[in-house]
TORDO-507001 format. One record per residue: residue number from 1; residue in three letters; x, y, z of N, C-alpha, C, O in turn. Coordinates in nm, 2 decimals. Layout:
N
pos_code_nxx_nyy_nzz_caxx_cayy_cazz_cxx_cyy_czz_oxx_oyy_ozz
NUM_ALA_X_Y_Z_X_Y_Z_X_Y_Z_X_Y_Z
...
END
This chain:
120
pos_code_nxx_nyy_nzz_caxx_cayy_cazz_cxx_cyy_czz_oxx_oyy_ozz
1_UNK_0.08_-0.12_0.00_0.00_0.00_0.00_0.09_0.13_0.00_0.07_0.21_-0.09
2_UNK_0.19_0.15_0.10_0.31_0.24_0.08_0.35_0.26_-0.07_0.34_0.38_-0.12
3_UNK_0.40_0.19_-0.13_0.43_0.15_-0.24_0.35_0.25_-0.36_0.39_0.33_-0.44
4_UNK_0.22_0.21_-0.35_0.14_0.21_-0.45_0.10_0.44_-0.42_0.07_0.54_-0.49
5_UNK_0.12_0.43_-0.28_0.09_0.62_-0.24_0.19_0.69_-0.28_0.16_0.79_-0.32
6_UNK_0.36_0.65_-0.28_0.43_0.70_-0.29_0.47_0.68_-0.48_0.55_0.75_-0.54
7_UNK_0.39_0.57_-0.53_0.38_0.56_-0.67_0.27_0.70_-0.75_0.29_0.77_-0.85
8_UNK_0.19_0.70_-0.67_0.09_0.79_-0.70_0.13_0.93_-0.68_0.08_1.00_-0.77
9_UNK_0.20_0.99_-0.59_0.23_1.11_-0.56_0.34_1.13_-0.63_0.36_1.25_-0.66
10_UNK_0.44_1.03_-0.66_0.56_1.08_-0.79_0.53_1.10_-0.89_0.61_1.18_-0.94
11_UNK_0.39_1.05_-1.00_0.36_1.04_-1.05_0.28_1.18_-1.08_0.29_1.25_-1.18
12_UNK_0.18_1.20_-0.94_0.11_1.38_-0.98_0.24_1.47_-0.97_0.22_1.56_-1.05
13_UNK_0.33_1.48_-0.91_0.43_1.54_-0.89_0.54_1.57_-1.05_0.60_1.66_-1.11
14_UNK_0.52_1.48_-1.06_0.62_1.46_-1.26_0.51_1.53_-1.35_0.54_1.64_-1.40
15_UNK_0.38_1.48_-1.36_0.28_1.61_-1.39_0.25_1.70_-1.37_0.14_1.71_-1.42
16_UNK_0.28_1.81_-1.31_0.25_1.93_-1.23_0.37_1.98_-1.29_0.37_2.07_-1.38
17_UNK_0.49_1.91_-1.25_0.62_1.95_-1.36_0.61_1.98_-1.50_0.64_2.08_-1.57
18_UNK_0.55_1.86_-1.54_0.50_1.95_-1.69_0.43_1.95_-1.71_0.41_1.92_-1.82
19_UNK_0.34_1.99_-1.65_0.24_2.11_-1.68_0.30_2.26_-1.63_0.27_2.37_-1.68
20_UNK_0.36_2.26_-1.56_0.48_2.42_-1.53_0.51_2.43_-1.57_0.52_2.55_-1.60
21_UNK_0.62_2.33_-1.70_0.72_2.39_-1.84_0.60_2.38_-1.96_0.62_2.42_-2.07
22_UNK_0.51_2.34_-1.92_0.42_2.40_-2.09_0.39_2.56_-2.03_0.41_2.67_-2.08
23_UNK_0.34_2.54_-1.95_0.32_2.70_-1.89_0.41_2.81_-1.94_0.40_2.92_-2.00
24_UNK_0.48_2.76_-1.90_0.64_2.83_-1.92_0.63_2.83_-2.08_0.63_2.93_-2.15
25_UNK_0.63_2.73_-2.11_0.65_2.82_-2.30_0.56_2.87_-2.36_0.58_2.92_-2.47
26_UNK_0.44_2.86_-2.31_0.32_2.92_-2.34_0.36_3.08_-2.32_0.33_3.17_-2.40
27_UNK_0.43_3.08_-2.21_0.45_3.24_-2.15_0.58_3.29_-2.27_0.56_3.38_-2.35
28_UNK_0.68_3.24_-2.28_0.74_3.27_-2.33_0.74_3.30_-2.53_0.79_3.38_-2.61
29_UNK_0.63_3.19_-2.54_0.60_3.19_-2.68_0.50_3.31_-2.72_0.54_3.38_-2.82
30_UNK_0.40_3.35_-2.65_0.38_3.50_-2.63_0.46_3.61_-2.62_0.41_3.71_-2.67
31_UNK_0.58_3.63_-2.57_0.67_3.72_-2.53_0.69_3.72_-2.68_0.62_3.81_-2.72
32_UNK_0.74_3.65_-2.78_0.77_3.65_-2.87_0.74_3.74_-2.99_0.82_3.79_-3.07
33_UNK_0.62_3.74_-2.97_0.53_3.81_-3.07_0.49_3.92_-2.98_0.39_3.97_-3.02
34_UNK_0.53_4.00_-2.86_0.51_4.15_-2.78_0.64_4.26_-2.89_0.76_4.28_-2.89
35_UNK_0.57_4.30_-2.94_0.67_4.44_-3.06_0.66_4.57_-2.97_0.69_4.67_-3.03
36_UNK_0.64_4.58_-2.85_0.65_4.71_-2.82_0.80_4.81_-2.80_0.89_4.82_-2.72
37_UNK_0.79_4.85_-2.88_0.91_4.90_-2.97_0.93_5.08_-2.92_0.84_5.17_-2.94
38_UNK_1.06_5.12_-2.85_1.10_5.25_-2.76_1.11_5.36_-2.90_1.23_5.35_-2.93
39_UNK_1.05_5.44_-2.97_1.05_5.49_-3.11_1.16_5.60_-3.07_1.25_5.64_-3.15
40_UNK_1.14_5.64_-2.95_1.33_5.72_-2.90_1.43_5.66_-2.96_1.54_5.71_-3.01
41_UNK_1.40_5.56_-2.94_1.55_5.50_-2.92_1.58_5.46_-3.05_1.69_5.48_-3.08
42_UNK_1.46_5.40_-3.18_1.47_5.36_-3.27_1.47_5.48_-3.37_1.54_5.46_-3.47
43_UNK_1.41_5.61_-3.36_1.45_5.73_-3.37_1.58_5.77_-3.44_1.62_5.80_-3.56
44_UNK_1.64_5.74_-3.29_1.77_5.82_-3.25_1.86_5.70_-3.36_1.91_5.74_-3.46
45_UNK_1.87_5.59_-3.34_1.95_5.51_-3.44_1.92_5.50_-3.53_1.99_5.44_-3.61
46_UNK_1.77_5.57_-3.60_1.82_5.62_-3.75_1.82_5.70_-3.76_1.78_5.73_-3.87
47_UNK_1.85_5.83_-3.68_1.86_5.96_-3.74_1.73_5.99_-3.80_1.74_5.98_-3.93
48_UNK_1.64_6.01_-3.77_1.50_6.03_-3.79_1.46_6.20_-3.80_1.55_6.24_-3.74
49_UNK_1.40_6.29_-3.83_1.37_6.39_-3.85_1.23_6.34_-3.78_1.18_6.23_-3.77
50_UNK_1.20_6.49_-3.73_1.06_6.50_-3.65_0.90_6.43_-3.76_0.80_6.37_-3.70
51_UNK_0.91_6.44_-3.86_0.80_6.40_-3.95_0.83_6.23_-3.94_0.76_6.14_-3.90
52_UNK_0.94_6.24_-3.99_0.99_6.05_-3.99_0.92_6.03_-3.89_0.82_5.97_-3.90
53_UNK_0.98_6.06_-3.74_0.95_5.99_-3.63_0.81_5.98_-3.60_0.77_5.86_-3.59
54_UNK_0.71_6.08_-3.59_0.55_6.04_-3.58_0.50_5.93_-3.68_0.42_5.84_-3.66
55_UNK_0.54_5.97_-3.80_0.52_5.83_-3.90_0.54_5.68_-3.86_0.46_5.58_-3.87
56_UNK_0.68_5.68_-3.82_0.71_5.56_-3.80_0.66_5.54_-3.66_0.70_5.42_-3.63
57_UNK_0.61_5.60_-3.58_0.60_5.61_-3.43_0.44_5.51_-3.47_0.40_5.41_-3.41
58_UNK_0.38_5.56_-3.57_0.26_5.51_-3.61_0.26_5.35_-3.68_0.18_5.26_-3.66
59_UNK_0.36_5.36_-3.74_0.37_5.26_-3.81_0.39_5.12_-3.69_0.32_5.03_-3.65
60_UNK_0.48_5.15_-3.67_0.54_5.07_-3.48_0.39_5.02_-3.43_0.35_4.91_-3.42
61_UNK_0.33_5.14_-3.41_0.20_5.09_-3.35_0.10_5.01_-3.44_0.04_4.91_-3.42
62_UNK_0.10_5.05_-3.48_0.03_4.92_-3.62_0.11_4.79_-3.59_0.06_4.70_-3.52
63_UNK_0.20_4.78_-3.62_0.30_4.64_-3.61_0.32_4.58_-3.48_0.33_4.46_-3.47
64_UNK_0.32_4.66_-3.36_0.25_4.61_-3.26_0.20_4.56_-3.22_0.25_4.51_-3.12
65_UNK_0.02_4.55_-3.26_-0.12_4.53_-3.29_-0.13_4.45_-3.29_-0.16_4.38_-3.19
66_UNK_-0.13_4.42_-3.47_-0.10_4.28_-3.55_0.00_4.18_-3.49_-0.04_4.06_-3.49
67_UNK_0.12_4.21_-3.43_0.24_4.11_-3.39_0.14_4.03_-3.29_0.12_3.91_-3.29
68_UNK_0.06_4.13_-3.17_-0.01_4.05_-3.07_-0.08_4.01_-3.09_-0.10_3.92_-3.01
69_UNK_-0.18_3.99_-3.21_-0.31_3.90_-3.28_-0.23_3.83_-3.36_-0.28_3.71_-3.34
70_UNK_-0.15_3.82_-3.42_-0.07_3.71_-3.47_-0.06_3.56_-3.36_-0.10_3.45_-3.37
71_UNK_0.01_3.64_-3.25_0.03_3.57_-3.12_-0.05_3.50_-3.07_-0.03_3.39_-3.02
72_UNK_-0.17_3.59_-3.08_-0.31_3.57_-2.99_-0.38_3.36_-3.12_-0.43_3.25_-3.09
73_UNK_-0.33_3.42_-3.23_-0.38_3.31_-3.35_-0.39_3.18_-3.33_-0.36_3.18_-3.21
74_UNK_-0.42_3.06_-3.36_-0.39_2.95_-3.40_-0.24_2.93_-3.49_-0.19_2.98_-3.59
75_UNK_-0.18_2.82_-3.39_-0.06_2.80_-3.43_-0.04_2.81_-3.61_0.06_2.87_-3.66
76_UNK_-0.14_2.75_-3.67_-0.15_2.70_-3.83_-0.16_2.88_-3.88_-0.12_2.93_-3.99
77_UNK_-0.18_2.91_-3.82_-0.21_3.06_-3.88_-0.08_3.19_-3.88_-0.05_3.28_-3.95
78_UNK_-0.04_3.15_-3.77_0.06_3.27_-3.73_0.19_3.27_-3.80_0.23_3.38_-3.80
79_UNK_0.26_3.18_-3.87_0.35_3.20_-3.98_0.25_3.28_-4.07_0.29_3.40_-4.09
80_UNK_0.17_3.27_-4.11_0.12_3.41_-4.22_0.05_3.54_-4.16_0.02_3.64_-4.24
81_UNK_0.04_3.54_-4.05_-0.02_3.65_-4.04_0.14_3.74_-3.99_0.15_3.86_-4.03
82_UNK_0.24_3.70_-3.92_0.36_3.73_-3.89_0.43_3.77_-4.01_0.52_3.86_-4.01
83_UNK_0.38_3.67_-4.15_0.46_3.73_-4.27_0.38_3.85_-4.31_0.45_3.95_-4.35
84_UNK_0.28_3.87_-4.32_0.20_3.96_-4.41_0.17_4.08_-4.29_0.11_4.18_-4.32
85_UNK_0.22_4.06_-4.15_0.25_4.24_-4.04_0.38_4.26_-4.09_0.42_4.38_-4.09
86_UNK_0.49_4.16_-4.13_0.63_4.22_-4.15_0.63_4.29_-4.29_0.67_4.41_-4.30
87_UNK_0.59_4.23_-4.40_0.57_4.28_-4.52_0.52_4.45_-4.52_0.58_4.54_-4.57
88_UNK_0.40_4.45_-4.47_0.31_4.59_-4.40_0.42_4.67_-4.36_0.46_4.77_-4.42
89_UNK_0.46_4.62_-4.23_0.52_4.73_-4.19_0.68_4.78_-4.27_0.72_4.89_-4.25
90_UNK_0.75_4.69_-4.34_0.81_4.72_-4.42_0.79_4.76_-4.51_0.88_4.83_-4.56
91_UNK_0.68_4.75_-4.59_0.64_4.86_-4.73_0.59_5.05_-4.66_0.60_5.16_-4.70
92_UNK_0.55_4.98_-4.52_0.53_5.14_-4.49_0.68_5.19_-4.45_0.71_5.26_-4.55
93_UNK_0.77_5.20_-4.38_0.87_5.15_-4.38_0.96_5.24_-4.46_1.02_5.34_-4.43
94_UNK_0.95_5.17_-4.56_1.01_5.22_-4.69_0.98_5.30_-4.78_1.06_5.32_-4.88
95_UNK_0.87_5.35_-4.78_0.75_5.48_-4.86_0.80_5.61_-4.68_0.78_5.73_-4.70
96_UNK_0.85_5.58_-4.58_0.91_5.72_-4.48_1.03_5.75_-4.46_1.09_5.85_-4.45
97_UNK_1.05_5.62_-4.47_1.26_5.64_-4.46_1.35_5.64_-4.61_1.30_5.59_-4.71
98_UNK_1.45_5.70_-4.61_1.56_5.73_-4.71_1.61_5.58_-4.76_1.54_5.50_-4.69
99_UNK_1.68_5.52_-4.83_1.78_5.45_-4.85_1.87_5.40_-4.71_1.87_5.29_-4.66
100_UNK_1.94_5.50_-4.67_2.03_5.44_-4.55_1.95_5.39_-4.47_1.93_5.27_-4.47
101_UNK_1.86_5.48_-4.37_1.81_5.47_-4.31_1.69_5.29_-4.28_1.67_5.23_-4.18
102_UNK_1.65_5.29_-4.41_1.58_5.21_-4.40_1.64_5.03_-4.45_1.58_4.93_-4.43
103_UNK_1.78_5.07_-4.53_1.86_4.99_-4.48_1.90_4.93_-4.34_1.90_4.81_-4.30
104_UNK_1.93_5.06_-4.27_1.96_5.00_-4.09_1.83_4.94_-4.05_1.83_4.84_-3.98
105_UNK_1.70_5.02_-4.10_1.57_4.94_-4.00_1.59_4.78_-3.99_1.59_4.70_-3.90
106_UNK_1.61_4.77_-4.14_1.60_4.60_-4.24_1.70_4.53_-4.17_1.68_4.40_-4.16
107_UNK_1.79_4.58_-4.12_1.89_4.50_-4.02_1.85_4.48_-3.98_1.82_4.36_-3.99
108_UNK_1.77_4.58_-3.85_1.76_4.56_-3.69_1.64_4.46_-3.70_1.62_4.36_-3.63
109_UNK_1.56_4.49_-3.79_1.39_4.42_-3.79_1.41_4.24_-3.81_1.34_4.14_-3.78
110_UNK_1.56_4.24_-3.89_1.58_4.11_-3.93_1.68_4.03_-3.79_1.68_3.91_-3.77
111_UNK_1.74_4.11_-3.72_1.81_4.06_-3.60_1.70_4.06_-3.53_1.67_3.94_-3.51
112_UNK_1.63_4.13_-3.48_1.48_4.11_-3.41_1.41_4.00_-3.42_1.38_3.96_-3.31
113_UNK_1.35_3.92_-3.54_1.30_3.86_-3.61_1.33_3.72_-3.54_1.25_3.65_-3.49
114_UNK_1.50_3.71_-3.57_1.59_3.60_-3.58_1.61_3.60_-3.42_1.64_3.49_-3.39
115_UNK_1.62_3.70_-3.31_1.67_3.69_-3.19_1.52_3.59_-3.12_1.54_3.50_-3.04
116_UNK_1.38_3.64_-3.16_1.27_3.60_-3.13_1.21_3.45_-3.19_1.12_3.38_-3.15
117_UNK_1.30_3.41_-3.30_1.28_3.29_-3.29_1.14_3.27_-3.43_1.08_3.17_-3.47
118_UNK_1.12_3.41_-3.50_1.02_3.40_-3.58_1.04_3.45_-3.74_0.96_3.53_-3.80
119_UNK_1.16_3.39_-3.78_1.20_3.38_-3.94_1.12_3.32_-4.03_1.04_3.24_-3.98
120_UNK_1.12_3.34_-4.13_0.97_3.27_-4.24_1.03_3.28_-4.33_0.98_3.25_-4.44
END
């Protein structure tokens, strides 16, 4: 009878465990798709002019949005809706910023992309 209580309690015990690491990537896999993006800061590393910046300060916010309803999706769904907010916000993107400039974004948006785990 010992036996069989201490069989039983290792056993809810190993499940509660994973069920805390699915948790855990649940939480994490959400983080993923959070774009809330400091437009100071992203501003300031491209040399932005006051017009640029409310544009793109807009744009950010759009892409934001979308990144979290992406998130919010059905797994089968979120590679496309992730491709078709990045596409968006890069054709907007590139209709506000110059050449250099929107060269450096295409970096940062692609090290971003690739640090988060969500390349397509």
């Amino acid at each position: 009878m010992k036996k069989i209580v201490l069989t039983v309690v290792a056993m809810l015990s190993m499940t509660m465990a994973f069920a805390d690491g699915e948790n855990a990537n649940n939480i994490n896999e959400a983080e993923a798709y959070n774009f809330s993006i400091n437009s100071y800061k992203l501003s300031v590393a491209l040399g932005l002019n006051l017009d640029q910046t409310e544009a793109v300060s807009d744009i950010e916010k759009n892409f934001s949005i979308e990144m979290k309803n992406a998130g919010e999706a059905n797994k089968e769904q979120r590679p496309e809706l992730v491709k078709e907010a990045v596409n968006k916000n890069l054709s907007y993107m590139h209709a506000v910023l110059n050449n250099q400039q929107y060269h450096k974004y295409l970096t940062l948006m692609n090290m971003t992309l690739a640090n988060r785990g969500l390349n397509f």
